[in-house]
C-alpha positions as CSV (number, residue, x, y, z in Angstrom):
1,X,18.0,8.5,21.8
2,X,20.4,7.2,24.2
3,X,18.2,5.7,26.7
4,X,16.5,3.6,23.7
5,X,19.9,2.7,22.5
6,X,20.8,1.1,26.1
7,X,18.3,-2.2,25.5
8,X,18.5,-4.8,23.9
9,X,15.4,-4.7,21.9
10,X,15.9,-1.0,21.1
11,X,19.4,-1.5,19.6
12,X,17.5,-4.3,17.6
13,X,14.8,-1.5,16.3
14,X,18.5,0.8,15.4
15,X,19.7,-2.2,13.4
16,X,16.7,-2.9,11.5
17,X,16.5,1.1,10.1
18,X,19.7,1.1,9.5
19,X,19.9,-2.2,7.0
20,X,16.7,-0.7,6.2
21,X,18.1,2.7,5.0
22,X,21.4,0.7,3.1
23,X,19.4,-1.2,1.4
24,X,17.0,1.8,0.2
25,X,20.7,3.4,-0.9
26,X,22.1,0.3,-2.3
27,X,18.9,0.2,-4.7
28,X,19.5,3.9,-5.5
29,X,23.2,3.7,-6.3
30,X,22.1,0.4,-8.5
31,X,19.2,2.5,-10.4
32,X,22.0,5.5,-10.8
33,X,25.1,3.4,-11.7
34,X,23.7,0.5,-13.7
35,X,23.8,1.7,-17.2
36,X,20.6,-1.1,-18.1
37,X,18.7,0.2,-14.5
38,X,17.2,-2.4,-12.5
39,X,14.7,-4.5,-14.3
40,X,10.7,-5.1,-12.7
41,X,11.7,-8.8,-12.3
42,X,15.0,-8.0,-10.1
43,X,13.6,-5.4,-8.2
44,X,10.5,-7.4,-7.4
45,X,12.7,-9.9,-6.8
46,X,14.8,-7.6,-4.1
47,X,12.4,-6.1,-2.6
48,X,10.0,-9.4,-1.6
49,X,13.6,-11.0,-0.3
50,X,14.2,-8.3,1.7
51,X,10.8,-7.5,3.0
52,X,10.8,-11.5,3.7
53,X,13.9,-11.2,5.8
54,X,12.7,-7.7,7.7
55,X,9.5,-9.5,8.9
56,X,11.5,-12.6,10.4
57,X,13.7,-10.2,11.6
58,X,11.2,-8.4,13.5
59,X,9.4,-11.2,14.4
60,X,12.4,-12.2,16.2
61,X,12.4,-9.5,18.3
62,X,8.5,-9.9,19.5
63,X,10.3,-13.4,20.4
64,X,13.1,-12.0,22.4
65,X,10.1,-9.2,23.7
66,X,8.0,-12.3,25.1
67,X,10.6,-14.3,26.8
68,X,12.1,-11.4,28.8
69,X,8.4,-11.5,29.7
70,X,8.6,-15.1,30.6
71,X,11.5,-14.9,32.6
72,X,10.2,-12.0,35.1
């Protein structure tokens, strides 16, 4: 686990589970706390935002990926 942790592009993969994993909890605390529950429309909404900002996310890092390439 450590070794992965050490690069760059490994600590990127780290970040994106864990916003991945708050945001999974966030929507679960909502769903338990909210005494109306999440509607279809907001949780659609939710979930196509934050799949939209995962894949440029990890689209970035192919990005960083190929220049590193580049560069050696």
């Amino acid at each position: 686990m450590r070794s992965l942790l050490e690069s760059d592009v490994g600590f990127y993969y780290a970040v994106g589970a864990f916003v991945a994993a708050i945001f999974v909890i966030g929507l679960t605390t909502l769903a338990v706390l909210s005494p109306a529950g999440i509607g279809a429309r907001e949780l659609g909404g939710l979930v196509v935002g934050f799949l939209l900002f995962m894949v440029v996310y990890f689209i970035s890092i192919t990005i960083h990926q190929l220049e590193k390439r580049e560069e050696l």
